[in-house]
C-alpha positions as CSV (number, residue, x, y, z in Angstrom):
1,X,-118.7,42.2,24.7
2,X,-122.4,42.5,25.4
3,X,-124.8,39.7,24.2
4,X,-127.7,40.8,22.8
5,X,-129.2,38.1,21.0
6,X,-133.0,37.3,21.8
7,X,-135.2,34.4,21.4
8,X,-136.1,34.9,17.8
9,X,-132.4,35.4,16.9
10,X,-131.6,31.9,18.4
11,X,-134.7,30.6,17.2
12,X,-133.0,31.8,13.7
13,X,-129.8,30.6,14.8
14,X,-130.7,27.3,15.3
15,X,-133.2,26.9,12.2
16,X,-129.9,28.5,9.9
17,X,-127.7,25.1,11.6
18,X,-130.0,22.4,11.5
19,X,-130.4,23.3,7.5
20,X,-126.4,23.8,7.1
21,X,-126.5,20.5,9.3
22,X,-128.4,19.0,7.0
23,X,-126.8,20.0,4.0
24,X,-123.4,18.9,5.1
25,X,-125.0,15.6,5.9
26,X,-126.3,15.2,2.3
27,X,-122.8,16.8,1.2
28,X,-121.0,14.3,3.1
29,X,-122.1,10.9,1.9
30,X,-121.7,7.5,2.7
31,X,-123.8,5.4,5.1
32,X,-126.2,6.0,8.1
33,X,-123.7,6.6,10.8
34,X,-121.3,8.4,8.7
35,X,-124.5,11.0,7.2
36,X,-125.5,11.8,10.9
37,X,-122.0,12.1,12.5
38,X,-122.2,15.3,9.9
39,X,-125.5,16.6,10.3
40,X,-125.0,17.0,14.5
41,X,-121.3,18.1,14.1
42,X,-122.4,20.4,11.1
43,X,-125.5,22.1,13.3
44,X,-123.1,22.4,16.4
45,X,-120.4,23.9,14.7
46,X,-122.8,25.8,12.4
47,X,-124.5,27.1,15.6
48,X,-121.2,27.8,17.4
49,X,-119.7,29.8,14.0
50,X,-123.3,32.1,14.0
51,X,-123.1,32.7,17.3
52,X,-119.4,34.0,17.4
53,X,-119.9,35.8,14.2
54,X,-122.7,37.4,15.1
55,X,-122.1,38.1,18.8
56,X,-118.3,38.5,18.9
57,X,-117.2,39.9,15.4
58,X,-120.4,42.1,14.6
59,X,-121.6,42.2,18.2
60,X,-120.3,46.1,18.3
61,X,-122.1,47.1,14.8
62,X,-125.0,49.4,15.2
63,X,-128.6,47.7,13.6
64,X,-128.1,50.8,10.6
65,X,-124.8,49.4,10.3
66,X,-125.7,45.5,9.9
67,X,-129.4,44.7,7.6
68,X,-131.2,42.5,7.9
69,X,-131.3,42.5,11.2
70,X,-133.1,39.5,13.3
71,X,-133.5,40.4,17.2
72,X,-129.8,40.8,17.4
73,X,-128.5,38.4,15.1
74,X,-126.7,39.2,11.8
75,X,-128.1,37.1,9.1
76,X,-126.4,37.7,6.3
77,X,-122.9,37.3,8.1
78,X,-124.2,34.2,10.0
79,X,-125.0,32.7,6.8
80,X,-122.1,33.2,5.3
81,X,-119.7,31.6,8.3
82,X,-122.3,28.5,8.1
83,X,-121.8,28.0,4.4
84,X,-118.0,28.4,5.1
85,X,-118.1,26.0,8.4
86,X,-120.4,23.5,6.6
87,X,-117.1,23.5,3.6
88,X,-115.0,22.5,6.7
89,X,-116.7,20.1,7.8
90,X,-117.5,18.2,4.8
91,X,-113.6,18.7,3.5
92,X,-112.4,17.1,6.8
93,X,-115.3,14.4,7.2
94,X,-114.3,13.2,3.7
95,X,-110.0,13.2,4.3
96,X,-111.1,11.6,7.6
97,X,-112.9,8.9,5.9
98,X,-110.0,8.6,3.2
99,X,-107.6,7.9,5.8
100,X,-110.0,5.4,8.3
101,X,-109.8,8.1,11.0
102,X,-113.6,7.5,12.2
103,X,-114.1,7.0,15.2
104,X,-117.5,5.1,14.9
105,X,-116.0,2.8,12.3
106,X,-112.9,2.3,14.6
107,X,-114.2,-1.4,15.8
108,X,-115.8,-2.3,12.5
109,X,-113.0,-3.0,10.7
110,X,-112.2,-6.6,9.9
111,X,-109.0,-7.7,11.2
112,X,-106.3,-8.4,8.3
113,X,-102.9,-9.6,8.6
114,X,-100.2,-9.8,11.4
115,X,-102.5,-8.1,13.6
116,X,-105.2,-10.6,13.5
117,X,-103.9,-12.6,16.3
118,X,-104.2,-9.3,18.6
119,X,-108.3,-9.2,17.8
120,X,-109.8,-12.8,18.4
């Protein structure tokens, strides 16, 4: 595989999964902690998606082949696998918080019950 992505292209790259970040951050809801947990896990894995679609999937297509065409980045494919990855990560954020699997709200929880005595 040959990497030819240039500066613009992950200047683009990034921009493209800081907005998906973003969005999936607004998508997510709930408080402070919760909204930014999804905006840097959205942009990361935004970010990671672009760069494997683009490099690894479309990486062999020719520039006729691929339009537009941003200094070796696919746009229109890289947008797609964000709006798709930013899905993902709101979907699972949300059963996550259904089922009090966060980890930053691990320790908040109040004690109840039997297991009080285990958490003076």
């Amino acid at each position: 595989m040959q990497w030819d992505l240039g500066l613009e292209g992950l200047a683009l790259l990034a921009a493209i999964a800081l907005v998906f970040g973003v969005a999936a951050g607004l998508l997510v809801g709930g408080g402070r902690p919760r909204r930014l947990w999804a905006i840097g896990l959205g942009a990361v894995a935004c970010f990671g998606a672009g760069l494997v679609t683009s490099e690894g999937v479309f990486g062999s297509s020719t520039e006729q082949d691929l339009q537009p065409y941003v200094d070796g980045l696919t746009r229109d494919e890289v947008l797609l696998s964000s709006v798709l990855t930013t899905v993902v990560v709101v979907v699972a954020m949300r059963y996550l918080a259904r089922h009090g699997h966060e980890p930053h709200l691990r320790h908040a929880r109040p004690a109840v019950g039997r297991h009080r005595a285990l958490h003076p």
